[in-house]
N, C-alpha and C positions, 0 to 999 in steps of 0.2 A: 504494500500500500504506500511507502515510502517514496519509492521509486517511479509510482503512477502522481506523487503530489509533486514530487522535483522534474519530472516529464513536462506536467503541466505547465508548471512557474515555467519554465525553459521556452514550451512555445507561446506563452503569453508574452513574454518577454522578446522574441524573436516578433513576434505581430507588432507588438507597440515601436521597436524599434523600427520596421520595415517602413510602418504606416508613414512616419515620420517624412516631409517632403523637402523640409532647408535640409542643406549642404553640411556637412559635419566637420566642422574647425579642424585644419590642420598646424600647426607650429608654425613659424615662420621659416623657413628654410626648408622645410617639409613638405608645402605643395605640392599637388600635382601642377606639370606640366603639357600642356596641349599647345602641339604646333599645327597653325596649319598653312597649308603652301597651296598659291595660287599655280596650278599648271593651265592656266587658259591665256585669249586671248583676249580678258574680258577683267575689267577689275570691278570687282564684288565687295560692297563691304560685307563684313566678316561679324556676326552677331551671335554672340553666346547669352542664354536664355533671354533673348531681347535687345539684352545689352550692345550697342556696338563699341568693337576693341582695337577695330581695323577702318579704315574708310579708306577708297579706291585703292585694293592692295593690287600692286603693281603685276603687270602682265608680261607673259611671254609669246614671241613670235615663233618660238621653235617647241617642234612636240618630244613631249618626255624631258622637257628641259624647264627646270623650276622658273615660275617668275618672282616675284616678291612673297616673305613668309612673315609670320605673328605668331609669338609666342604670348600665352597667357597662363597664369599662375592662379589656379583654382582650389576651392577645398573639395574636400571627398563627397562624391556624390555625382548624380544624373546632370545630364546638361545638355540641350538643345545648341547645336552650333547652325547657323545658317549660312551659305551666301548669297545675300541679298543682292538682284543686278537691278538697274533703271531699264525703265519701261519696255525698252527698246535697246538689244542687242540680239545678237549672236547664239550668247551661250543662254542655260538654262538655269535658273536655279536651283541648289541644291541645300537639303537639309539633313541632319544627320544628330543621334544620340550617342553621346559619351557619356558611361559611367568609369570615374575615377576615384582610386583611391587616392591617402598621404604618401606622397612619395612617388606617384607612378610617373610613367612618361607616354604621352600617346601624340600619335599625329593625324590629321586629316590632309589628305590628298582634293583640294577642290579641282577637278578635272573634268 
């Protein structure tokens, strides 16, 4: 019976933390890191959960070959990255979900 009450506590505990939707404070120097690198020919501002952290990040003429990048320093947790383009271009929008932990390193490829 012991073992069915600390089961319990365990995933009550696991639900309330999940539920939970801010970001979970990392140290400073502990951040995650999220880069992301414009490979188009289109410069997109660069929006993480709404926020923007880039505006017209630089473009490239050649394919497979980086244009301008942004690095941003997040705490642990889910996060919505966009590239936002004006009305009228070329490329097409894209959007995308990182979860990050303290410490991690991740990148997005806008292409």
């Amino acid at each position: 019976m012991k073992k069915f009450g600390t089961m319990v506590a365990i995933v009550a505990a696991a639900a309330a933390f999940t539920g939970c939707e801010e970001p979970l404070a990392c140290e400073e120097g502990n951040k995650a890191t999220l880069t992301v690198i414009n490979y188009t020919a289109c410069t997109p501002n660069i929006e993480v959960d709404g926020e923007v952290v880039a505006y017209d990040l630089g473009a490239t003429i050649f394919e497979d070959v980086p244009g301008d990048s942004v690095v941003v320093l997040l705490d642990a947790g889910t996060y919505t990255v966009k590239a936002d383009l004006p009305l009228i271009t070329l490329c097409t929008e894209q959007t995308t979900t990182i979860e990050t932990v303290c410490g991690g390193t991740y990148t997005w490829e806008f292409r």
